[in-house]
C-alpha positions as CSV (number, residue, x, y, z in Angstrom):
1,X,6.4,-108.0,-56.9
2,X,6.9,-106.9,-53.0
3,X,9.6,-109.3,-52.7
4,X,11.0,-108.2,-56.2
5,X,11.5,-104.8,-54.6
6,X,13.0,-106.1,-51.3
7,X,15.9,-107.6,-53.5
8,X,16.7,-104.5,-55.9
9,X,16.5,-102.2,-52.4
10,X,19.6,-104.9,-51.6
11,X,21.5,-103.6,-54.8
12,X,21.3,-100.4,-53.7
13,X,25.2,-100.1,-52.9
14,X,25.7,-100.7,-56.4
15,X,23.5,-98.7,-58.1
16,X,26.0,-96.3,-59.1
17,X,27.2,-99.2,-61.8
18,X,23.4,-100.5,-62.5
19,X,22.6,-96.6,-63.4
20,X,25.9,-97.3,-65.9
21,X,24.8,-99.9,-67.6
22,X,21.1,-99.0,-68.2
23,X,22.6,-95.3,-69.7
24,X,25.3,-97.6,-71.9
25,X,22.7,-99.7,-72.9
26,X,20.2,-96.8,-74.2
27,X,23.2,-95.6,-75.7
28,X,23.6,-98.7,-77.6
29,X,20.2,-99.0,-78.7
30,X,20.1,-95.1,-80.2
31,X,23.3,-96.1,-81.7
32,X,21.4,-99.3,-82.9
33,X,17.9,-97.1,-84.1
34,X,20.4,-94.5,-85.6
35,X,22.8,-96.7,-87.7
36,X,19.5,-99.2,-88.9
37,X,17.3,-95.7,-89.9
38,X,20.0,-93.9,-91.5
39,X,21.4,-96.5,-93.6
40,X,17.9,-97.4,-94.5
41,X,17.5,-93.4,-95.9
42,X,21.0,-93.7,-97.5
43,X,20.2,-96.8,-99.2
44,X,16.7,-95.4,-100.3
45,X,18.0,-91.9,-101.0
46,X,21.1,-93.1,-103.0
47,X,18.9,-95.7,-105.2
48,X,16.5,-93.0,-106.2
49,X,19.3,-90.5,-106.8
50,X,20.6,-92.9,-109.0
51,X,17.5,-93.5,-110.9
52,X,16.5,-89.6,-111.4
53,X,20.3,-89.6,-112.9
54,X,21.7,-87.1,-109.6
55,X,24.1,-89.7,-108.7
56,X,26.9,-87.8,-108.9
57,X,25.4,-84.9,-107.0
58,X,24.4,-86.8,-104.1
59,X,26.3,-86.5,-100.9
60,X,27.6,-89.7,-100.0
61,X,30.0,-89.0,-97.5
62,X,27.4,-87.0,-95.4
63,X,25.3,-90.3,-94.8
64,X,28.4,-93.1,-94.8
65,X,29.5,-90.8,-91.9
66,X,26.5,-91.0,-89.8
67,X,26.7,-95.1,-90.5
68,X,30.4,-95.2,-89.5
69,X,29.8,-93.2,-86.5
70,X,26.7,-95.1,-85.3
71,X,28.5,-98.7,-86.0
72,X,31.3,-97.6,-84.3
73,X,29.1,-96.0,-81.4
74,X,26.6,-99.3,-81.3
75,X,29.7,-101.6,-81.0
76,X,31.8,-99.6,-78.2
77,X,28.9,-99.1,-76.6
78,X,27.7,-102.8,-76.7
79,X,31.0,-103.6,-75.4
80,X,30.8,-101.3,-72.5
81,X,27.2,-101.8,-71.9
82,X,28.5,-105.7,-71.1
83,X,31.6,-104.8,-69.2
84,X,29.8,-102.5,-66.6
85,X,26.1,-104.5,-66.4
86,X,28.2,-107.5,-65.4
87,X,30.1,-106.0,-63.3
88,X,27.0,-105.0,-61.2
89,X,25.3,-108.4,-61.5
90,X,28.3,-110.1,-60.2
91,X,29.0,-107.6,-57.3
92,X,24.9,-107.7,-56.5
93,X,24.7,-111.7,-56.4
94,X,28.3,-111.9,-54.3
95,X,26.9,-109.3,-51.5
96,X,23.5,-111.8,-52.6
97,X,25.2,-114.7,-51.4
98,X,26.7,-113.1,-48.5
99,X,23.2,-111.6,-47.6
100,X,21.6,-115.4,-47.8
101,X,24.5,-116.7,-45.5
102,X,24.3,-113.9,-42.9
103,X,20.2,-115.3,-43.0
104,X,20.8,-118.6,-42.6
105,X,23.8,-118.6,-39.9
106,X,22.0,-117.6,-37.0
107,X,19.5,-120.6,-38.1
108,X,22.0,-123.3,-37.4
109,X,21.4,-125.9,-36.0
110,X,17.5,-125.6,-34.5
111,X,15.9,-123.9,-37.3
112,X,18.1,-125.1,-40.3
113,X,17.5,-128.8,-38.7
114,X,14.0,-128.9,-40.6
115,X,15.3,-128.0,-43.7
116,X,16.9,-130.4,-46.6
117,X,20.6,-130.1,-47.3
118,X,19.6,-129.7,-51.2
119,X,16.6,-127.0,-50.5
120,X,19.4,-125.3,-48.5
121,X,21.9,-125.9,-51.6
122,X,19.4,-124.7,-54.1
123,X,18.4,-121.4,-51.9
124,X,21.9,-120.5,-51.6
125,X,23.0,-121.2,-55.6
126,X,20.2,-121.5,-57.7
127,X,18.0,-119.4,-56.0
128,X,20.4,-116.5,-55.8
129,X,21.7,-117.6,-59.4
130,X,17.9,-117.0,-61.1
131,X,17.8,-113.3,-59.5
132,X,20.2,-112.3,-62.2
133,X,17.7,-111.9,-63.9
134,X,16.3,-109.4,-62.3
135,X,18.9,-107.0,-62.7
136,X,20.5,-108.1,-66.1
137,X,17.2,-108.7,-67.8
138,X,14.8,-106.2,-66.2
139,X,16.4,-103.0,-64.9
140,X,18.5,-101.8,-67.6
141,X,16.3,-103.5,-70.8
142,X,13.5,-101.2,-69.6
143,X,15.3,-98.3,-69.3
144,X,17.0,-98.4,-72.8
145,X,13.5,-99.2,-73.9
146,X,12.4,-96.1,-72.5
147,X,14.8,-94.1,-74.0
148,X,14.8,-95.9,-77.2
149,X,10.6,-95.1,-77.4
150,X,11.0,-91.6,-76.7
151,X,14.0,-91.0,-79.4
152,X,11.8,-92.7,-81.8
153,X,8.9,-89.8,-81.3
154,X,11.1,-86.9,-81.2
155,X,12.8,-88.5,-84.7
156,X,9.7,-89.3,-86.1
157,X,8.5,-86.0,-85.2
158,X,10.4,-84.1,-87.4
159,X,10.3,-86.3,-90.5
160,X,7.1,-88.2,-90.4
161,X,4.6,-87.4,-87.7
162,X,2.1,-89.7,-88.9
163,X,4.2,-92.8,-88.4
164,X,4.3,-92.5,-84.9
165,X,0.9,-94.2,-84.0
166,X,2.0,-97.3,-86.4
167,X,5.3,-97.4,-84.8
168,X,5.5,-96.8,-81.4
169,X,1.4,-98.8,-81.7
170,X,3.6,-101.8,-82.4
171,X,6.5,-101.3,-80.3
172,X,4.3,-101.1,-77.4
173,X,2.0,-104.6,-77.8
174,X,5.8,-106.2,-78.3
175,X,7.6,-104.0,-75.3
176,X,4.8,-104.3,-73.0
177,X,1.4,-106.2,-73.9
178,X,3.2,-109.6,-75.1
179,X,5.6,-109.4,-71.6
180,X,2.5,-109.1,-69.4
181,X,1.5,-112.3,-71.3
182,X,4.6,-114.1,-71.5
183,X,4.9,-113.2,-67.1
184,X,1.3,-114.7,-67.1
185,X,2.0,-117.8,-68.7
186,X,5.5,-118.1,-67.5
187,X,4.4,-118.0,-63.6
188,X,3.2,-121.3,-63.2
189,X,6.2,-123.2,-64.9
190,X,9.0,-120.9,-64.0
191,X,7.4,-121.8,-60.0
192,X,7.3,-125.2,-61.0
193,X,11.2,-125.2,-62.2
194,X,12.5,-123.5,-58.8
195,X,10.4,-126.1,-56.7
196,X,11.4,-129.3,-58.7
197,X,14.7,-128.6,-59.0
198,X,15.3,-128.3,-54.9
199,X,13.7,-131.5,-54.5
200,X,15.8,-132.8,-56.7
201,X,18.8,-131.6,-55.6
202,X,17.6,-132.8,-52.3
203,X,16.4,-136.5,-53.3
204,X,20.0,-136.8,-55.6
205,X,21.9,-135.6,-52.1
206,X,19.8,-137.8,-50.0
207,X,20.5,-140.7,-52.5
208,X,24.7,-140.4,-52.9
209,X,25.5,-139.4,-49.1
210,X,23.2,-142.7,-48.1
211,X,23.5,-144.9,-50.7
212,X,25.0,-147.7,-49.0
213,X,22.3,-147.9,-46.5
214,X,19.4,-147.7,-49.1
215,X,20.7,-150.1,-50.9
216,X,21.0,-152.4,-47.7
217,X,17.7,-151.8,-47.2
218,X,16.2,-151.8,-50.3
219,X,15.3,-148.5,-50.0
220,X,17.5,-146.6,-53.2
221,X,14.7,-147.4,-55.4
222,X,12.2,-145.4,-54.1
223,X,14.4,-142.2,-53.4
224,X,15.7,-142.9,-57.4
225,X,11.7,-142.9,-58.1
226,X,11.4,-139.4,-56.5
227,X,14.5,-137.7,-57.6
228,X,12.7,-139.2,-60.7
229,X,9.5,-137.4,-60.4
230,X,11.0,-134.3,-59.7
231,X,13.4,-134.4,-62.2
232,X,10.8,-135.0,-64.6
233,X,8.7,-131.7,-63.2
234,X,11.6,-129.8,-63.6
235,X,12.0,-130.7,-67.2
236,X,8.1,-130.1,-67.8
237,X,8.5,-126.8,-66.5
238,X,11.6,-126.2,-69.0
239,X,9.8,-127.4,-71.4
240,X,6.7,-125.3,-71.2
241,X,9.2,-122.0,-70.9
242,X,10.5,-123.5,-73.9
243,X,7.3,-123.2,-75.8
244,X,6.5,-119.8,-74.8
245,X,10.0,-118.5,-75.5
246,X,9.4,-120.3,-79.2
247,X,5.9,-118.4,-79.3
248,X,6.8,-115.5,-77.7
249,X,10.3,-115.5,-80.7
250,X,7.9,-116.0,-83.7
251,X,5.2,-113.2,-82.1
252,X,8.6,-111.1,-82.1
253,X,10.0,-112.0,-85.4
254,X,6.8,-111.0,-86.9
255,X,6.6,-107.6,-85.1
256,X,9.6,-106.4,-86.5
257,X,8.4,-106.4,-89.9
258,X,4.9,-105.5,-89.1
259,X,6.4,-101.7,-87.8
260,X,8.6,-101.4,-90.5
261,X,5.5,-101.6,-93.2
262,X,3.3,-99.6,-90.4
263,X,5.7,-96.9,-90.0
264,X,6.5,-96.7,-94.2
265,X,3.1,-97.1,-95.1
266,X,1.8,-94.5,-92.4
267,X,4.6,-92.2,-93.7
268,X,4.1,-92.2,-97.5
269,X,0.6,-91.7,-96.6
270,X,1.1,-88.6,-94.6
271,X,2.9,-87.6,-98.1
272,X,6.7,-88.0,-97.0
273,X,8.9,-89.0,-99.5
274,X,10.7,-92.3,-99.8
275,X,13.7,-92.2,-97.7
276,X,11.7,-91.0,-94.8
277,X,9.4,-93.4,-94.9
278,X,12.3,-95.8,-95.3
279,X,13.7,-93.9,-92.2
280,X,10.6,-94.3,-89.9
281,X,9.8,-97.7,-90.9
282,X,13.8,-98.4,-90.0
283,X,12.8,-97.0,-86.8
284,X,10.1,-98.9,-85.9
285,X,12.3,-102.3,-87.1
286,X,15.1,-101.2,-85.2
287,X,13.1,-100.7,-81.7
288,X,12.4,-104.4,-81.6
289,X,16.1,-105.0,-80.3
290,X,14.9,-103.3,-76.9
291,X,11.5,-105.4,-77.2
292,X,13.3,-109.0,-77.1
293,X,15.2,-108.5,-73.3
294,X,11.7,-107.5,-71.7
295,X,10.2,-110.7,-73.6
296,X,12.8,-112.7,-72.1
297,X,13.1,-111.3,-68.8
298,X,8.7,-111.5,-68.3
299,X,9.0,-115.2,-69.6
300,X,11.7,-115.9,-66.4
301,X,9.4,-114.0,-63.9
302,X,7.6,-116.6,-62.2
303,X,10.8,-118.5,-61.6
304,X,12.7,-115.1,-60.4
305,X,10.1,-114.8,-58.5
306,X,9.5,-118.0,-57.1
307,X,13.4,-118.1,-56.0
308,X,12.9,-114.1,-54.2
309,X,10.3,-116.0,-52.6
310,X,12.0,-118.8,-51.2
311,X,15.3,-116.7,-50.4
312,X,12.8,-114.3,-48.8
313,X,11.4,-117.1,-46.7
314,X,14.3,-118.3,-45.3
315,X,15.6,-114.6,-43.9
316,X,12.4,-113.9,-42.2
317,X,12.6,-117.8,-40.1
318,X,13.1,-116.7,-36.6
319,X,16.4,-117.9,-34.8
320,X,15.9,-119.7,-31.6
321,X,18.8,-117.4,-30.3
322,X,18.9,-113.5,-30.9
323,X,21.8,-111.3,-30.0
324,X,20.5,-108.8,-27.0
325,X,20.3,-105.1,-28.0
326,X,23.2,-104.4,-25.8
327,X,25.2,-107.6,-25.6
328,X,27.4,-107.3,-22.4
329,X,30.9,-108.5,-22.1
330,X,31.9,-111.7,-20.9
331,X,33.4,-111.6,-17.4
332,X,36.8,-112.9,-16.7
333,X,35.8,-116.1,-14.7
334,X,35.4,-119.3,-16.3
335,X,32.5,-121.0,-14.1
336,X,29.4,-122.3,-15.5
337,X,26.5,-122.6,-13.2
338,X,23.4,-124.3,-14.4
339,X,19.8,-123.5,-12.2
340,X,16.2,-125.0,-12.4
341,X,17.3,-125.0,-16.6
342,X,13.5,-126.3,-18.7
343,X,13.4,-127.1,-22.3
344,X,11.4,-128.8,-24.8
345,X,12.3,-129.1,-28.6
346,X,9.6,-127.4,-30.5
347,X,7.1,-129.9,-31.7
348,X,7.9,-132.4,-29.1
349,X,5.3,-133.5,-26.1
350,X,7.4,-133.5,-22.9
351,X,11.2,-131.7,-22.0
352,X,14.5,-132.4,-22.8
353,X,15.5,-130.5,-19.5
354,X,13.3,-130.6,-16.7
355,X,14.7,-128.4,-14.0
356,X,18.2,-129.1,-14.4
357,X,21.1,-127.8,-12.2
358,X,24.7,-128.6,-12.0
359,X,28.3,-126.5,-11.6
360,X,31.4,-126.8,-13.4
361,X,34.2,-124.4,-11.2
362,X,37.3,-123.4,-13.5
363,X,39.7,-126.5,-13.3
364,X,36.7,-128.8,-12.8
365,X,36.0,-132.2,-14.4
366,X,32.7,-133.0,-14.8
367,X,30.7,-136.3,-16.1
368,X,27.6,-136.2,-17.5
369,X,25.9,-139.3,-17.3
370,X,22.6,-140.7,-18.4
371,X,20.7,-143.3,-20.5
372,X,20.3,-142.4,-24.0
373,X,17.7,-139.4,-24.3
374,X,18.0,-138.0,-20.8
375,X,18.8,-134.7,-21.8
376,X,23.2,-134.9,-21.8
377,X,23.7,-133.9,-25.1
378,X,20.5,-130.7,-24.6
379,X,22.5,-129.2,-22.5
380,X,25.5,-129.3,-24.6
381,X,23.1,-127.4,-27.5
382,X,22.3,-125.0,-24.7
383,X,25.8,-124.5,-23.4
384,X,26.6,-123.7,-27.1
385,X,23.6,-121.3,-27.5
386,X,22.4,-123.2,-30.3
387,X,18.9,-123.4,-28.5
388,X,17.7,-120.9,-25.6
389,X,16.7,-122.1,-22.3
390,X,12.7,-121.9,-21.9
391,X,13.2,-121.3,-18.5
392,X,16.0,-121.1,-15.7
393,X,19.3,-119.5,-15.6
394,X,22.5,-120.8,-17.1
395,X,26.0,-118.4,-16.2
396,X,29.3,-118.0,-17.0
397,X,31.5,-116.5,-14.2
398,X,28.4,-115.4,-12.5
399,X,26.6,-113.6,-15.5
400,X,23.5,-114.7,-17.4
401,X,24.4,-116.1,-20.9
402,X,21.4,-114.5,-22.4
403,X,22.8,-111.2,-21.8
404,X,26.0,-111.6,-24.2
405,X,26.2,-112.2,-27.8
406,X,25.7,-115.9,-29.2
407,X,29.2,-115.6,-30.6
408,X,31.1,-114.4,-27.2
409,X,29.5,-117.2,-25.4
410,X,30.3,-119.7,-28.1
411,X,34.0,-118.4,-27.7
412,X,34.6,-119.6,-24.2
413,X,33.8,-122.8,-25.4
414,X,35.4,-125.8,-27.5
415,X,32.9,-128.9,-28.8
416,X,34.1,-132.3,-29.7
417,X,31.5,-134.3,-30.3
418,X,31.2,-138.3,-31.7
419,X,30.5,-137.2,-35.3
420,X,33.8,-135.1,-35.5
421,X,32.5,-133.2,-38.7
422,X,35.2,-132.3,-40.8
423,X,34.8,-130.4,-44.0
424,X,35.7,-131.5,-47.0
425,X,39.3,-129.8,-47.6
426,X,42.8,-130.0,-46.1
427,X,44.0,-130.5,-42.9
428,X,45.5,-127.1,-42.4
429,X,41.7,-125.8,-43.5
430,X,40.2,-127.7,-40.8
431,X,42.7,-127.0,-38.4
432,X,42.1,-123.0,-39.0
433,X,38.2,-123.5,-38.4
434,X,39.0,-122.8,-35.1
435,X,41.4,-119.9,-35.1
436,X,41.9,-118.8,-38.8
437,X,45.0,-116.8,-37.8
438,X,46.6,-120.0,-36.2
439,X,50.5,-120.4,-37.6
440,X,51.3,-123.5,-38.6
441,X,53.7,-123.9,-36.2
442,X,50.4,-123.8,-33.5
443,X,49.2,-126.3,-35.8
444,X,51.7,-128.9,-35.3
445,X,51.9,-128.1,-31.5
446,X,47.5,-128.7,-31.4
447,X,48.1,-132.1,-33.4
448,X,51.0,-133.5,-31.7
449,X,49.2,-132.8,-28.2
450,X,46.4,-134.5,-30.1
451,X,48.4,-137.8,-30.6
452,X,47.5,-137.1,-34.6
453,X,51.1,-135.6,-35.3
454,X,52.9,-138.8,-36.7
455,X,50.1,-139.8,-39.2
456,X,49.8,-136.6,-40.6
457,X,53.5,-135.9,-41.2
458,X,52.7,-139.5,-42.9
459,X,50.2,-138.0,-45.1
460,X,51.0,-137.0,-48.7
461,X,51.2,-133.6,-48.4
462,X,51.1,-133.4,-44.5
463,X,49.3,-130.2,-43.6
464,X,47.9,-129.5,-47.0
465,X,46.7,-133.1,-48.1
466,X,42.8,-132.7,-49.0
467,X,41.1,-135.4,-46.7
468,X,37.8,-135.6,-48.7
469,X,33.8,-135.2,-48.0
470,X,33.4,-135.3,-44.4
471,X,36.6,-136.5,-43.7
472,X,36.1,-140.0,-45.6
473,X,40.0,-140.6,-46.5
474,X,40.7,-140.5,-43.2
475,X,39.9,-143.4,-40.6
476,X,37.2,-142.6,-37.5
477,X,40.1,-142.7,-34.9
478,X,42.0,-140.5,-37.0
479,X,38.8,-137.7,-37.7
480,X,38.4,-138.0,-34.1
481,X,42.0,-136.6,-32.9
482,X,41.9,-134.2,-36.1
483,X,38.9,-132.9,-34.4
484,X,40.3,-132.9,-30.8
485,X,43.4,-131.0,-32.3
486,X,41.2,-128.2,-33.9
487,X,39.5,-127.7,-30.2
488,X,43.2,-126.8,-28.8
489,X,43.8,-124.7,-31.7
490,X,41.0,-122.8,-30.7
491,X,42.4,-122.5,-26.9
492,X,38.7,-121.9,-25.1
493,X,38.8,-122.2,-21.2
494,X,36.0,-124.9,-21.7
495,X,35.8,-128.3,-23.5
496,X,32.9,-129.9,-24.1
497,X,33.1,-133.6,-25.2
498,X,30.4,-135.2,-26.1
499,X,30.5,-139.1,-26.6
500,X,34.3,-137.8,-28.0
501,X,35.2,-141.8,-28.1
502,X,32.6,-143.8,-29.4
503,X,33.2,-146.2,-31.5
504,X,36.9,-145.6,-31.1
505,X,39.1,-149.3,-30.1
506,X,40.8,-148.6,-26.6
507,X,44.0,-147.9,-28.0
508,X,42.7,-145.0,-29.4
509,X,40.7,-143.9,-26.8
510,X,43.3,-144.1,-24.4
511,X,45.6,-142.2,-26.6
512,X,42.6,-139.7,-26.6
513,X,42.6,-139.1,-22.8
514,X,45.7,-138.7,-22.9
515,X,45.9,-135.7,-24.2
516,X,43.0,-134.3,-22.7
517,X,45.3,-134.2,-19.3
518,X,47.7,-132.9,-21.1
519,X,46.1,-130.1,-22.7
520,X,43.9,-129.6,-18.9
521,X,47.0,-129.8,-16.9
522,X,48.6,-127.4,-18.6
523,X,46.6,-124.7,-17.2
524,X,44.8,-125.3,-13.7
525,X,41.9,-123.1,-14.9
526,X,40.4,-125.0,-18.1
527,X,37.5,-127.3,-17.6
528,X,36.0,-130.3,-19.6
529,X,32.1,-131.4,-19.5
530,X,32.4,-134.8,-20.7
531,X,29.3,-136.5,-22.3
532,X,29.5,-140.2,-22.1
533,X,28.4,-143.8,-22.0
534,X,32.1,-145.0,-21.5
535,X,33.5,-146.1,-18.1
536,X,36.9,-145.3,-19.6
537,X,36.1,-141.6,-19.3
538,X,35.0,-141.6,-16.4
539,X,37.9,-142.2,-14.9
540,X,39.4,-138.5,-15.8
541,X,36.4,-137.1,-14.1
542,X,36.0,-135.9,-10.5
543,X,32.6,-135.1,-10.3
544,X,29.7,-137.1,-12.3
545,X,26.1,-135.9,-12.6
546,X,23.8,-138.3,-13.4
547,X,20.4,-137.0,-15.5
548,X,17.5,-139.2,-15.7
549,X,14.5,-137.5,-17.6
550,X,16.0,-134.0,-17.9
551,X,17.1,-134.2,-14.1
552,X,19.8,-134.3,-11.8
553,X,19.3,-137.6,-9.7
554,X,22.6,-137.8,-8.6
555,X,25.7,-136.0,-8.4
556,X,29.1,-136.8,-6.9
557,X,32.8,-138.1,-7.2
558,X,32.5,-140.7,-9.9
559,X,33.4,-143.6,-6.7
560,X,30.9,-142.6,-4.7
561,X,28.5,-143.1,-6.6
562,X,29.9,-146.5,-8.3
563,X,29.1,-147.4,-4.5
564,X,25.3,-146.4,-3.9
565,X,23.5,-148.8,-5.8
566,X,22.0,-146.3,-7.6
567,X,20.9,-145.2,-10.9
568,X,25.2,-144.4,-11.9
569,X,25.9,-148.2,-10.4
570,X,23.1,-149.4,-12.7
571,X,24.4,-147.8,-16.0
572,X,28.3,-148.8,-15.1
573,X,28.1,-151.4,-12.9
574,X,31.4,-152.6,-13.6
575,X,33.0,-149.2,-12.9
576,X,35.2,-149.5,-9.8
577,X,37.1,-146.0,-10.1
């Protein structure tokens, strides 16, 4: 229940329309009790009338009145009740979703790392999907059944005291004994659901983004096995809310007319005359309509809350980087400096960084070199802030990067990186990752420096021709300069390249450099740190540092050290400079 609470305290900006749609909704179900009693006492009234020969003396339009008014009342109010409970719901799950997103953000990449793409997925849909619940099913049912109860005693107070006990008896063992029952034995399966269906969602991700290598390796019929399993848990736990909702609908259908016969018997007995018992036994029948949302709403509690849980969980992960209380602004020089810098990813025996230091000066060109592992592409995390440093001191223009927000640091730079992730929309979309305000004549201008002009005018519908998931309808080359094109878009001082050319033919890489003088001779200031195992890139470089278990073992002009018979002529021993 705690973390029930923590999510209505989040609709709190909205509670001006939740408070709407609970009062329209007890307006709805008086309507409801109002139109079911009355026409019950007109119908009994009239037929007695009739039989005692005072037909003509009874007052018909009195009573056909009060049915009108209420059906007319009951439907309006129905109407509204919709209009303004939805409106909340929607506006609580969109600041929801937001809410999940602002949790997760600061996450990315170290902490969000552990986690499944498909647990992610569910958290941020399903997850935030099942907490409707909570405030469609729960807040506004109990208050209309609230109000509902107490109009029922002061009605039954004036015409039939007696019924009261039978009545509101019954009303509470459906409104509040059988939910407490139904949240019981809804927990377990409705936990069950929320678990099984991340897995699968996760296993049926795992199996279509890497189905060509599990089936290369014989390995899609095990992942189908599991998505299997959990697909089948998740239908067990459907199926068992299934069974209680069937229960829980037949305990409800018999309810109904168990306080109709308690309230007319009670009634008569306390010596009041046919239509009033017909009146309070009406009451009690038409209660039941606030009865079945709190049914409903207890037999989805253990999955509500099982999804609170897990959306809960993932906002209270700690990032690995925090924004300081006072973040400080970024001075105007461009520098980095890197001193005695020492980490270790968490979980792992020795460091990624052991003491490394290096410079880049605005305008400099600098290599960083290194057999797989040694720590290159750590420093590039750090650089970016997606990890802190455990120890040492890492500056831009002279001032600590812990003392500035994640984002102000993060703007100085621009990443390129092997993968060149693109997302799955247009080319313009991608593009605009980097500045969203970017016209699209800066667009052109960032993919003709790029070399990726030509085939994108070649496209279908150049700018805005939809490239697919992760890029796929384009070719690796052609991903690669998409990406190098959004990095000038985004105009940071700093470049960071890492492995920007693997896998690329030498055409294409060459092409590539290319316009990396271009865009770093067009202003003497910007810099590039360039990750990489190719000799070709080394060649735009003028200084090289080379890192052998998280160290600096060598540093100097690219040449130079080609010339030492070191640990650089060892890695590129054909490199002549």
């Amino acid at each position: 229940m705690k973390d029930l609470r923590f999510f209505l305290a989040l609709a709190r900006p909205d509670r001006w329309w939740l408070r709407l749609g609970a009062v329209l909704a007890a307006i709805t179900l008086l309507a409801g009790i109002g139109l079911l009693s009355l026409s019950g006492w007109f119908i009994t009234a009239a037929a007695i009338a009739g039989l005692a020969g005072a037909g003509r003396s009874f007052n018909y339009l009195f009573a056909s009145g009060g049915v009108r008014a209420f059906a007319l009342t009951r439907t309006a109010g129905r109407y509204a009740e919709r209009m303004a409970t939805h409106e909340a719901t929607f506006r609580i799950l969109a600041r929801l979703r937001l809410w999940v997103f602002d949790a997760a953000a600061p996450l990315a990449p170290a902490k969000l790392g552990a986690m499944r793409g498909g647990d992610l997925l569910s958290r941020v849909t399903q997850d935030v999907d099942a907490l409707d619940s909570l405030y469609l099913r729960l807040v506004t049912p109990v208050f209309a059944a609230v109000c509902g109860a107490l109009f029922a005693i002061a009605i039954l107070a004036f015409t039939a005291p007696l019924a009261i006990p039978g009545v509101i008896g019954v009303f509470l063992l459906a409104s509040l004994v059988l939910p407490l029952i139904a949240a019981r034995a809804g927990a377990r399966p409705g936990a069950a659901i929320a678990e099984a269906s991340s897995d699968a969602r996760a296993e049926a991700g795992d199996l279509v983004a890497g189905l060509a290598e599990l089936k290369a390796y014989g390995a899609d019929a095990r992942v189908a096995a599991r998505l299997a399993a959990a697909s089948d848990r998740w239908i067990a736990g459907q199926r068992s809310l299934s069974r209680l909702a069937l229960i829980n609908g037949g305990v409800l259908a018999f309810s109904g007319p168990a306080a109709f016969a308690a309230g007319f018997s009670l009634a008569l007995a306390g010596g009041a005359s046919a239509p009033v018992a017909a009146l309070a036994g009406f009451i009690g029948f038409a209660l039941f309509e606030a009865a079945a949302p709190l049914v409903q709403a207890a037999e989805l509690y253990g999955r509500t809350t099982a999804s609170a849980r897990r959306l809960k969980a993932l906002a209270e992960i700690v990032p690995a980087v925090t924004a300081p209380d006072g973040p400080a602004p970024l001075p105007g020089r461009w520098d980095v400096t890197v001193r005695d810098v020492r980490f270790a990813y968490p979980g792992k025996d020795g460091p990624a960084l052991d003491g490394l230091s290096l410079d880049l000066p605005e305008g400099g060109r600098l290599a960083l070199v290194g057999a797989s592992g040694s720590g290159k592409s750590t420093l590039i995390r750090l650089l970016m802030r997606f990890y802190a440093a455990d120890e040492g001191l890492i500056e831009i223009g002279g001032s600590d990067i812990a003392c500035h927000a994640p984002a102000d640091t993060r703007a100085r730079f621009a990443l390129v990186d092997q993968r060149a992730e693109l997302l799955s929309a247009t080319v313009a979309d991608n593009l605009r990752l980097a500045r969203a305000e970017a016209t699209e004549a800066e667009l052109w201008a960032a993919l003709e420096l790029a070399g990726a002009k030509a085939f994108v005018q070649a496209l279908p519908e150049g700018l805005d021709t939809w490239i697919g998931e992760q890029g796929g309808l384009v070719s690796g080359g052609q991903a690669r300069r998409i990406a190098l094109a959004r990095a000038f878009v985004k105009d940071a001082p700093i470049l960071l390249l890492d492995e920007p050319t693997e896998g690329l033919d030498e055409a294409t890489e060459a092409a590539f450099l290319d316009a990396l003088d271009v865009w770093l001779d067009a202003d003497p200031r910007r810099s590039v740190l360039i990750v990489t195992h190719r000799a070709k890139l080394l060649e735009r470089a003028r200084q090289a540092v080379v890192i052998e278990d998280g160290r600096a073992v060598e540093t100097g002009a690219p040449g130079t050290l080609a010339g030492q018979n070191g640990v650089f002529a060892r890695l590129f021993p054909a490199f002549t400079g």
